[in-house]
Each structure stands twice: as C-alpha cells, then as structure tokens.
MARGULUM-951364 format. One record per residue (C-alpha): x, y, z. Coordinates in steps of 0.1 Angstrom, whole numbers, plus 5000, padded with zeros to 4 digits. Layout:
REM residues N
X | Y | Z
...
END
This chain:
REM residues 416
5000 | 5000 | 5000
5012 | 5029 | 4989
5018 | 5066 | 5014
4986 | 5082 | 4986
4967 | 5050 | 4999
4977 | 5047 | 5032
4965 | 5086 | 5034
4929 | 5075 | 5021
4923 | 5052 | 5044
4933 | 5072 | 5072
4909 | 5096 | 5060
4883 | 5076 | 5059
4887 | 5065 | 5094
4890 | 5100 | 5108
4857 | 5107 | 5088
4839 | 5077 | 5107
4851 | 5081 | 5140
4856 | 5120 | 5147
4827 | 5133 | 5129
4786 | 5126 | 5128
4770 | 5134 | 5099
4740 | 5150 | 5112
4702 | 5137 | 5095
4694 | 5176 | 5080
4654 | 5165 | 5086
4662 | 5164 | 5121
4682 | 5195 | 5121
4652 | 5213 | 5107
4628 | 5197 | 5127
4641 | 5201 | 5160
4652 | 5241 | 5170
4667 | 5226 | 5204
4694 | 5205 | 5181
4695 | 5235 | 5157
4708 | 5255 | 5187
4731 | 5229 | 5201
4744 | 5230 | 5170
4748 | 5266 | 5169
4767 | 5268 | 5199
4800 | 5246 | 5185
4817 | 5258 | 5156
4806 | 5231 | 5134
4783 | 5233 | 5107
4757 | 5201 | 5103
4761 | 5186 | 5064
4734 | 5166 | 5049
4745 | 5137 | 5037
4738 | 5128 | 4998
4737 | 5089 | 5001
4771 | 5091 | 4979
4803 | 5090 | 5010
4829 | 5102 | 4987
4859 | 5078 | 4991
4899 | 5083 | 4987
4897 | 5122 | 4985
4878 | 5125 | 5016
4846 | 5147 | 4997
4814 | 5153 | 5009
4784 | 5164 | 4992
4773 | 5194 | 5001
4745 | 5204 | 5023
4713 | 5221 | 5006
4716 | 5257 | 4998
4697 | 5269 | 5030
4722 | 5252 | 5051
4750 | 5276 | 5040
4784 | 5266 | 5046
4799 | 5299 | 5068
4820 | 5324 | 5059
4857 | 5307 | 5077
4889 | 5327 | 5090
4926 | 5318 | 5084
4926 | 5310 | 5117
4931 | 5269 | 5130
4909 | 5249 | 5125
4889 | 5247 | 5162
4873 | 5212 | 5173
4849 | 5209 | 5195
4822 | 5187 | 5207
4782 | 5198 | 5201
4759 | 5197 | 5234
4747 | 5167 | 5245
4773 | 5143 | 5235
4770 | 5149 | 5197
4800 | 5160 | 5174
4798 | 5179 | 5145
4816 | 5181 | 5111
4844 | 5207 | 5110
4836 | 5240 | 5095
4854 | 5243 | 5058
4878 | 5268 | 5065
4893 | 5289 | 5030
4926 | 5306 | 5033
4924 | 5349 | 5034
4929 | 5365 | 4999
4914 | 5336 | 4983
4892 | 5346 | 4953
4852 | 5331 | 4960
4846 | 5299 | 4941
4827 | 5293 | 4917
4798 | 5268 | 4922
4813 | 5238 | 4910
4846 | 5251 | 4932
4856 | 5229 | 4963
4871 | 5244 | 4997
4894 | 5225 | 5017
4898 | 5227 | 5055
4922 | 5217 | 5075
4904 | 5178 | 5092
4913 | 5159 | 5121
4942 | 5149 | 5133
4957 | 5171 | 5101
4937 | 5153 | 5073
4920 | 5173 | 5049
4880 | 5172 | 5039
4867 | 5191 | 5008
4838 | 5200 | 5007
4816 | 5215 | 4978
4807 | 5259 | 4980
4777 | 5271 | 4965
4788 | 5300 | 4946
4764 | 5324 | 4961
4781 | 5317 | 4993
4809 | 5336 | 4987
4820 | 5357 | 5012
4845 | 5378 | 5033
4869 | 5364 | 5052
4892 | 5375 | 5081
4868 | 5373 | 5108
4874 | 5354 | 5139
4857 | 5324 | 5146
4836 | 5338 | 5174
4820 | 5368 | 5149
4806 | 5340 | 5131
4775 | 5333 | 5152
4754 | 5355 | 5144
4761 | 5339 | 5104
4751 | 5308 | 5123
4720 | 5317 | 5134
4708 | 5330 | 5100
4714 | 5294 | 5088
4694 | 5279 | 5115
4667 | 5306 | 5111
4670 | 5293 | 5072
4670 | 5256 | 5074
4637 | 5260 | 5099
4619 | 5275 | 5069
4627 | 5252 | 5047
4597 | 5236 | 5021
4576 | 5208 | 5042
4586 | 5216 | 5079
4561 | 5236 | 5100
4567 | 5268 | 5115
4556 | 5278 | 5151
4527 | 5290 | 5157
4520 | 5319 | 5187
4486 | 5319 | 5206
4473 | 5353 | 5201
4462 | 5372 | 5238
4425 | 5369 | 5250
4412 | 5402 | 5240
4406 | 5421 | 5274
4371 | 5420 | 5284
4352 | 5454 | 5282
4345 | 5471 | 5320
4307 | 5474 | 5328
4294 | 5500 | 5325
4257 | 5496 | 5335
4246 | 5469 | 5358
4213 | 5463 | 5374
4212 | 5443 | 5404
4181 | 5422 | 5419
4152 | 5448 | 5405
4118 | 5445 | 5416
4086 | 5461 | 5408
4048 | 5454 | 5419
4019 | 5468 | 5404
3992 | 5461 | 5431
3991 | 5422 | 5429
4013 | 5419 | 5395
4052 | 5417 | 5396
4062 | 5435 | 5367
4101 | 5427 | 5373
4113 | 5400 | 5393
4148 | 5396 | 5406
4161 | 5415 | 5377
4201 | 5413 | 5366
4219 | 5430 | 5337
4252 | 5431 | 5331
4261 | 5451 | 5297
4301 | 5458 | 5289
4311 | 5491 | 5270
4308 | 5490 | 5230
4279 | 5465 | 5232
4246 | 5468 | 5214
4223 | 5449 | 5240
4187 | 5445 | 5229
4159 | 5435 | 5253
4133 | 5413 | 5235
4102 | 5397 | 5251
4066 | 5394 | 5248
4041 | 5420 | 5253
4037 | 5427 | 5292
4069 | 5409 | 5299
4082 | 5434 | 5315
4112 | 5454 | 5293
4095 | 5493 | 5295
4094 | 5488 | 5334
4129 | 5475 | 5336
4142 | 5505 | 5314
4124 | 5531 | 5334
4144 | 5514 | 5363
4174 | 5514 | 5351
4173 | 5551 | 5342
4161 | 5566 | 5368
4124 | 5572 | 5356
4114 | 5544 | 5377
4121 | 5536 | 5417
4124 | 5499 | 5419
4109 | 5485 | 5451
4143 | 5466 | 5456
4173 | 5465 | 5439
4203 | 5489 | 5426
4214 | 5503 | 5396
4246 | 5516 | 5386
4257 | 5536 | 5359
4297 | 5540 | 5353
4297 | 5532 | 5391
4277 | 5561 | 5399
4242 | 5547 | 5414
4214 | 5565 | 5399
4195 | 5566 | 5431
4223 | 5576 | 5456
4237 | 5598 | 5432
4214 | 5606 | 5401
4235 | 5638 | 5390
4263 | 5621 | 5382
4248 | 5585 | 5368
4222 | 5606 | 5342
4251 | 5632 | 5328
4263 | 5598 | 5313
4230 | 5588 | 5296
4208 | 5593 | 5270
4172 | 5582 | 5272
4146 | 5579 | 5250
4116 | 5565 | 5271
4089 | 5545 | 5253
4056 | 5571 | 5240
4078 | 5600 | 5250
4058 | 5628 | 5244
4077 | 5658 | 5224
4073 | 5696 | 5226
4054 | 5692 | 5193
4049 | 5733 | 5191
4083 | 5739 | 5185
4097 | 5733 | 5151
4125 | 5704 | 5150
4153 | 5726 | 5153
4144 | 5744 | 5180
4138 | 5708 | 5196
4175 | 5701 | 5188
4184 | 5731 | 5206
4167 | 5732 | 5234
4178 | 5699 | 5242
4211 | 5706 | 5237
4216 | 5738 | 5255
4196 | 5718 | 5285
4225 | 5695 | 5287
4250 | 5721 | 5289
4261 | 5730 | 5254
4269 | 5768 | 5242
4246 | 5780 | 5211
4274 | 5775 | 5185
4279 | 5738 | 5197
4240 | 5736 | 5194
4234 | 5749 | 5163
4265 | 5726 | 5147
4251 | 5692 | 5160
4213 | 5703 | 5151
4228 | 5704 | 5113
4246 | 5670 | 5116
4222 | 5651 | 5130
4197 | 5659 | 5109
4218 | 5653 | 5080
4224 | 5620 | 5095
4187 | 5611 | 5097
4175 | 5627 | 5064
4161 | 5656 | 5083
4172 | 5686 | 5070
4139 | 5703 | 5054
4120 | 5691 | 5083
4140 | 5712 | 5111
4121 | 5747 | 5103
4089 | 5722 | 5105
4065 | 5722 | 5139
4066 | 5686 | 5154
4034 | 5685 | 5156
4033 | 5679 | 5116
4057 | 5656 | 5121
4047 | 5616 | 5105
4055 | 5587 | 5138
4084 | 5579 | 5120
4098 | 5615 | 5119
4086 | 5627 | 5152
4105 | 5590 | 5163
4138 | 5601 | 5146
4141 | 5638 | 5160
4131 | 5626 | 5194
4165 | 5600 | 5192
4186 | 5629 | 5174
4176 | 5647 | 5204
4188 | 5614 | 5228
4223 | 5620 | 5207
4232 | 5656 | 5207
4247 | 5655 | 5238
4270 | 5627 | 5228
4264 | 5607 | 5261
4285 | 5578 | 5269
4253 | 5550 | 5273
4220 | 5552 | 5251
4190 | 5537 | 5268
4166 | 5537 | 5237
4132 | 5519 | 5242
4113 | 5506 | 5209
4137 | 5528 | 5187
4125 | 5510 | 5154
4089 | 5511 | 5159
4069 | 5526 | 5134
4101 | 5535 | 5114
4104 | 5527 | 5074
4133 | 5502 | 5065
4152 | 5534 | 5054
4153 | 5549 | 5082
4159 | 5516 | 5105
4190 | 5510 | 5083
4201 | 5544 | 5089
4198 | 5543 | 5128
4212 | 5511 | 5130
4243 | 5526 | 5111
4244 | 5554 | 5135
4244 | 5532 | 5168
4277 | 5514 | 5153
4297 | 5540 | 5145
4286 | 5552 | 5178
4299 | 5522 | 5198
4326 | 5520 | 5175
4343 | 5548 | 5193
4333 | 5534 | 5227
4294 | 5540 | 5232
4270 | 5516 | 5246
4236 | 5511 | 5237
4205 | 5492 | 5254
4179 | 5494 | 5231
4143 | 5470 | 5233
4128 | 5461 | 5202
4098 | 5436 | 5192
4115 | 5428 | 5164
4135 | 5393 | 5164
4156 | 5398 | 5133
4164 | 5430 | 5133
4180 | 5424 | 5172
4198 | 5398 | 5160
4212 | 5415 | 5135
4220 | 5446 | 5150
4226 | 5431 | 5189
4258 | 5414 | 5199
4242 | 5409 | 5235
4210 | 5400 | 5242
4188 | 5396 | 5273
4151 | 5376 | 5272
4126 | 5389 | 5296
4092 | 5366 | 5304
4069 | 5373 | 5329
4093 | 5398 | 5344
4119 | 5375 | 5350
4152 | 5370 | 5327
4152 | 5337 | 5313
4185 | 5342 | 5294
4214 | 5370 | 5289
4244 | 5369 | 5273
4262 | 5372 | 5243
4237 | 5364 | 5210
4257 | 5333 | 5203
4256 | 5323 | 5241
4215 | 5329 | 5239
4209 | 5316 | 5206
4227 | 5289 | 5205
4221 | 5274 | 5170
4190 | 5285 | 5168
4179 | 5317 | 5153
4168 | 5343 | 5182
4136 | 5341 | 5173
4129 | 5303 | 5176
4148 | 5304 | 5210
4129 | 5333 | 5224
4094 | 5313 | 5213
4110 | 5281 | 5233
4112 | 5300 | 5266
4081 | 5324 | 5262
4062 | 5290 | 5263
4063 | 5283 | 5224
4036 | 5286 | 5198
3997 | 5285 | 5205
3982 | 5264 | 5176
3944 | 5280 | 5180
3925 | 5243 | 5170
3890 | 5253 | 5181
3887 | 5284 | 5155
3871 | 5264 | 5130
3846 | 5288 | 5128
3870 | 5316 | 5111
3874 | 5290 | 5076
3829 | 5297 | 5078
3831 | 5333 | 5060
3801 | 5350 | 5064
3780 | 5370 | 5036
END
C-alpha cells in the first residue's frame, strides 16, 4: 500500500470516527438540536447517500444550510451539546478569490487530514473574521434551514382580548303593580361597545325595567349603577352619562324640530354655536334637513321617532337607553339608525335598546337579554343565547312556544 493509499484510508477512518453526519430533517425539525448546533463551531452537512471515498469529499449540504463564511485561523474542534460531534467548518485561506459553484474548499480535518467539501457559489464571502464573529452567520442558517419547504413553523397563541369594563349593571330589581310583579329579581350586566337589545313578549316586562334602570322608575328593591355612579344615591352624576329615549315620549310638538334640537342641547350644557352645529349634523344623519324649520306636531310617527333619538344623541352621552327605537320607522330609516348606533359604539358608546322585532335584534345586537313574565330567562352574548337557533325560535321556546288556535274552525265559515 502505497503513502497516497495509506493517506485515504486514514481519512476515511477520521471521517467515521471523529465526525457525525447530522440527518438535515432532524436538524430542521428540532430548534433545540438547531441550537446545540449553533453553539460549537461546526456546521451540520446533509448527507447525499454518495460517501465520497479516497479524497475524503462530501456532498454538500442544501443551499439553506450555508456553509459559513471561515477565517485563516486553526481549524477549532469541538464537541456539540449533549454528547454529539459535529463536522468541522470548511475553513478557505484569506485572499482567496470566492469559488465558483462547482469550486471545492478544503479545511484543515482531524488529526491534520483534509476534507473538501463543495461551495455554493452564492456563498461567497469575506473572510478575516474570527471564529467567534461567526454566530450570528450561524444563526441566519438555523433561522433558514427552519423555513425550509415541508417543515412547519411555530405557531403563537394570540392574547385573549381584554374583556370590556361594565358600565351599567342592574342588580336584583323589583317592581309590583298592586298584585302583579312587573320585574322580578332582575340582573343586567352590559360591557362598554355592546349593542344589548331587550326582546320579550308584550307585558313581559322590558318598558318597566328600562324606566328602572334610568332613573324614571324607583324599583321597590334593587340597585342600579351607571359608570359606578348609582342613579338613586347619586342621580347627578349616573344621568350626565345617559341618554334616554323612554317608550311614547311625548315631544314639545309646538316647537319646530330645530328648536327641539336646541333646546335639548343647551339643556344638557352646550353653548349655542355647539347647538346649532350638531342640530345640522344630526339631521343630516337622519335625512332631516327640510324638516328642522317644521313644527313637530306635523311631524309623521316615524319623523317625530327620529328627532326625538337625534335629540337622545346631541349630547353625545357615553350610554344610550333607547326603548322601541325601530317602531313605526320605514326600513330606510331603520338602516340608517342602526348605522348610526355602530359607529357610535365603535368609538366606545353603549347602547341598550328594546325592540319587538326578532331579526332586526339579532342582526344589529351582539348581546342579548330575554325577559318573560318579568323575569330574565337568558342573557348573554347572541351566540351564548341563541345557541344554534335563530333568536327568534329560542325566544318562542322559553316564552312557552307557539299556541296552535285548534278550536277556531269557525274563522274558515266566511260570512256573507
């Protein structure tokens, strides 16, 4: 045998016993072997299926496992965490022009042999650096083999959004008429930026508990709380923050719809020129601009109902209380309101609002509270109420469901 093939072998034999070719699939898979790799200076090769034999050559590893840029400085062996030894980083000597990508580099092996191995030739880069200025190089190729095609990345949980603060809360109400318990054991809960709707049957009991909880109303039991402020112990403070519009609210129908505007502006606190600005907007907002220099009192339901809730809104407060707000209003004009209440809690309003009408709750609400017989059957968010169901089937399953009327046979025996 000959020194050339005594030389061979010797390389082989280094090759097997002082360094692991690591399995590049696990190297992507696994950041915590990534690391460990990270912190030796070794660079992990995956291995072609080809050993190159006699020269000591190794396939290169894929192009996102870049082979890093080396310093003239010795070779440095070292031993990866956790008992694992990686392949020695190709070292290329200063000054040497960048090879091309069929070029080889050869580094200084163990015990003085030499291993080539093959340079991409967009891998080309300065040299001079000591070995220690390299990490951050090694990182990038960890950061790149993660990403590479068919290995998954890791996902982050996003944060719970924060839940809103409550901002009105009614606590245990009560109310008798004479022998009939209009509200029983009432609780509400309702969070800032929610549209909660009220629903229930007629004589359920949703005027009374809105009167309550605005201070039209003294509950024979119970609290209310408005932005912490109770509106009982201190009513100043809890109504500056609301805006009611009460159920048949009878309007100063002699004075012309701007004057309305102003009046109820200025009585909340607002200078003339503030007035007078708002009166314009709003009733630009509700399609009631030729209207304003009108008397109320010629006013259609559906007018009379949208200059009474302009006049809720001048004020800007912070929680609308509006009770039957769609009633007796065109589809126009419902559209329209129900516009104006989301930009409204958009910007960090909250609305309670009562309404006969299933649909339009459900799809204007994103809380929702049943009332039957006075008592609150369910509250919640419209998905926690609903269910799978649309509102209106639930709310027909706890008012007691539908009345099939059997004995009216006499209505199919027209007369004349």
């Amino acid at each position: 045998m000959g020194d050339g093939d005594a030389r061979d072998a010797s390389d082989d034999d280094d090759l097997t016993d002082d360094t692991t070719i690591v399995d590049h699939d696990a190297f992507v898979d696994d950041p915590a072997r990534a690391d460990d790799s990270a912190l030796t200076d070794s660079t992990a090769t995956e291995p072609s299926g080809d050993t190159a034999t006699g020269s000591g050559a190794v396939d290169a590893a894929p192009a996102a496992a870049e082979v890093a840029p080396t310093a003239p400085a010795p070779a440095a062996t070292g031993t990866a965490a956790k008992g694992r030894t990686g392949k020695k980083r190709a070292k290329r000597p200063a000054g040497a022009a960048a090879p091309s990508a069929a070029a080889s580099t050869t580094a200084a092996g163990p015990r003085g042999t030499d291993q080539q191995v093959d340079t991409p030739a967009d891998d080309a880069r300065p040299t001079g650096k000591p070995a220690q200025e390299q990490q951050p190089a090694q990182k990038q190729r960890t950061t790149a083999a993660k990403r590479q095609p068919g290995t998954k990345r890791p996902t982050v949980a996003k944060p719970a959004a924060e839940q809103q603060p409550v901002v009105l809360r009614a606590s245990g109400l009560v109310k008798r008429y004479g022998q009939t318990l209009a509200a029983d054991e009432v609780d509400l809960e309702i969070r800032q930026g929610s549209i909660f709707g009220v629903v229930g049957p007629n004589g359920a009991g949703k005027t009374t508990t809105l009167s309550m909880v605005t201070g039209l109303l003294r509950p024979d039991a119970g609290s209310v709380t408005v932005l912490d402020h109770d509106v009982w112990a201190d009513p100043t403070a809890a109504k500056r923050s609301l805006g009611v519009l009460p159920d048949r609210l009878r309007l100063f129908d002699r004075l012309t719809g701007g004057q309305l505007l102003y009046y109820s502006a200025t009585l909340r606190g607002l200078d003339g020129a503030t007035a007078r600005d708002r009166s314009a907007d709003l009733a630009e907002a509700f399609g009631l601009g030729e209207a304003l220099g009108r008397q109320v009192a010629d006013y259609s339901v559906g007018m009379a109902k949208k200059i009474a809730l302009a006049a809720t809104l001048i004020h800007s407060p912070r929680v609308l209380v509006l009770d039957e707000p769609f009633e007796s209003v065109d589809p126009v004009s419902a559209a329209t309101i129900t516009d104006i209440l989301r930009r409204y809690t958009a910007g960090g309003g909250t609305v309670v609002l009562s309404s006969h009408s299933m649909e339009l709750v459900q799809r204007t609400c994103d809380s929702v509270a049943i009332i039957v017989g006075g008592k609150v059957l369910a509250s919640g968010t419209m998905a926690q109420v609903r269910g799978r169901k649309s509102l209106e089937d639930k709310f027909v399953e706890l008012a007691g469901g539908r009345v099939v009327a059997e004995s009216m046979e006499w209505l199919h025996s027209f007369s004349g």
